[in-house]
Residue, then its C-alpha position, 0 to 999 in steps of 0.5 A: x500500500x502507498x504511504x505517503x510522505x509528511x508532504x504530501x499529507x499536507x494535501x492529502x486528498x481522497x475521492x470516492x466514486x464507490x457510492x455518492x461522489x465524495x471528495x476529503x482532504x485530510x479530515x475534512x470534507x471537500x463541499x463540491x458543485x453539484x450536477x454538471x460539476x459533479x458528472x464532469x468530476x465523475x469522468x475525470x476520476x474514471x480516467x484519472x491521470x489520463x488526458x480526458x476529450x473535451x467531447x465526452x465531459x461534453x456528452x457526460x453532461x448532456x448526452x445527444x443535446x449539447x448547447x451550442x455554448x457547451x464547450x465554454x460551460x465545461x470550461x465554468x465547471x472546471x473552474x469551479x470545480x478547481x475553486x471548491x478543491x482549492x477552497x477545500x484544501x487541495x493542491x491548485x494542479x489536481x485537474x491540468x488543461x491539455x491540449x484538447x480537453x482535462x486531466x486529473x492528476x492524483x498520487x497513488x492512494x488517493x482513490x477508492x477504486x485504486x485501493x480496492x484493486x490492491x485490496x482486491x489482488x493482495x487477498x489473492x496473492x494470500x489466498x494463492x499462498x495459502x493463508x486464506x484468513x489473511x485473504x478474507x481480510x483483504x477481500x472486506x476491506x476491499x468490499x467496505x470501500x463501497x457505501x452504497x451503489x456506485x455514483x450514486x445521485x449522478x443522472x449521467x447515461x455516460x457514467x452508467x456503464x462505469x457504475x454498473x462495471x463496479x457493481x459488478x466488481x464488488x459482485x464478484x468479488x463477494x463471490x471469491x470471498x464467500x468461497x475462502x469463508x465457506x472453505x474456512x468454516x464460517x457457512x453459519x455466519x455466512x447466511x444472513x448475508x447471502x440470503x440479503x443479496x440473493x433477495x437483491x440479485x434473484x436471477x444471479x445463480x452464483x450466489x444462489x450455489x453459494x447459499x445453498x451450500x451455506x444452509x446445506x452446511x449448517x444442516x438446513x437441507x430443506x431450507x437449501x432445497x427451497x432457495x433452489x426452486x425460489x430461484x428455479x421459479x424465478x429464473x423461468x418467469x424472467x428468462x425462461x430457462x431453468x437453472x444452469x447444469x451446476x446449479x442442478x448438480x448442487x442441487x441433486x446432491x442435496x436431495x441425495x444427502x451427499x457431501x458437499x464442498x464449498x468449491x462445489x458452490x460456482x468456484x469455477x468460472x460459469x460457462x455461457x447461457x449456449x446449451x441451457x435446456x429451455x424450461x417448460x412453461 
């Protein structure tokens, strides 16, 4: 992990897009514009320390319908954009002017999404050399960088595929954790939470396994059983498919009473939709 150097403390500034765009620099929350300001910041932090065209903070703000003064208006939000983070403690060089558009400059360590893929790939490297205590550690503390849902209160179609990649990242790094906890033990502790996301994703059938082996494990075989046909039910009603051929294994060897691991729970990666059997009715 970056530390950095009594310097740069003095300006220490950190920004989170993993939930509603915030700005601190040290203890301190930075007041930010709102609306055009904010999805102008928005884009510069997802390309952060690249050079970003005037044309897409232009499309971020406004989509299809830009005004014909849209690329003096992106120059005001700069500005004031500029003027708050100043104001609010920061150095005056964090967004740069390029030939053609923006750039925002930031030290390591100073964005959620950063810390997050260190976090992220850390917790793998420990979980590869067999220390998967370490591994959990740093898969949560990868995860409680999130507050809620990516870029949250930002009406941008631009940004919407951004937030959705990072949604799915934290998925699927929910995933990757599951399994270390399950192999360690921890199914008891793990089923109020898989239950919570599996009520908010019913249709995503790599948590469902995950739950199903969590209740199996902790002698909830009925209980098991239910969430695969909730999720049967609910995978035919939406996309007309029945559960994927895993799914359906986990599944059979549920009702058989057969032992199960916790990397029998979609720790491989899941093949393509191609080859499903189309449920009847």
């Amino acid at each position: 992990m970056h530390v950095e150097s009594s310097s740069e403390g003095a300006h220490k500034v950190f920004f989170r897009i993993l939930g509603p765009l915030r700005v601190c620099c040290g203890e301190r929350e930075v007041p930010l514009p709102e609306n055009r300001q904010l999805a102008v910041l928005a884009v510069l932090l997802t390309e952060v320390n690249k050079a970003v065209p005037l044309g897409r903070l232009v499309d971020a703000v406004w989509g299809d319908t830009p005004p014909v003064t849209a690329d003096k208006q992106i120059q005001t939000c700069v500005w004031r954009l500029r003027k708050a983070l100043v104001n609010g403690g920061t150095r005056a060089d964090l967004i740069e002017t390029v030939r053609g558009g923006y750039l925002l400059r930031l030290p390591d360590g100073s964005l959620d999404t950063h810390l997050f893929e260190e976090f992220r790939e850390r917790g793998r490297a420990r979980a590869e050399a067999g220390d998967p205590k370490g591994a959990v550690d740093d898969y949560r503390a990868a995860l409680a960088l999130f507050r809620g849902e990516p870029l949250a209160g930002l009406a941008s179609r631009a940004l919407e595929p951004v937030a959705a990649y990072w949604a799915e990242r934290r998925l699927s790094l929910l995933e990757e954790c599951f399994d270390v906890e399950l192999a360690l033990g921890r199914h008891r502790e793990l089923v109020g939470e898989l239950s919570l996301l599996v009520d908010e994703h019913p249709l995503r059938e790599q948590l469902r396994g995950r739950l199903m082996t969590a209740l199996y494990l902790s002698d909830r075989r009925a209980d098991a059983l239910a969430v695969y046909h909730a999720g049967r039910a609910a995978l035919v009603s939406h996309v007309g498919l029945d559960p994927c051929a895993r799914l359906q294994e986990l599944h059979q060897r549920i009702i058989a009473g057969h032992p199960v691991l916790p990397t029998d729970a979609f720790s491989r990666p899941e093949p393509a939709l191609r080859g499903r059997s189309r449920a009847a009715g």
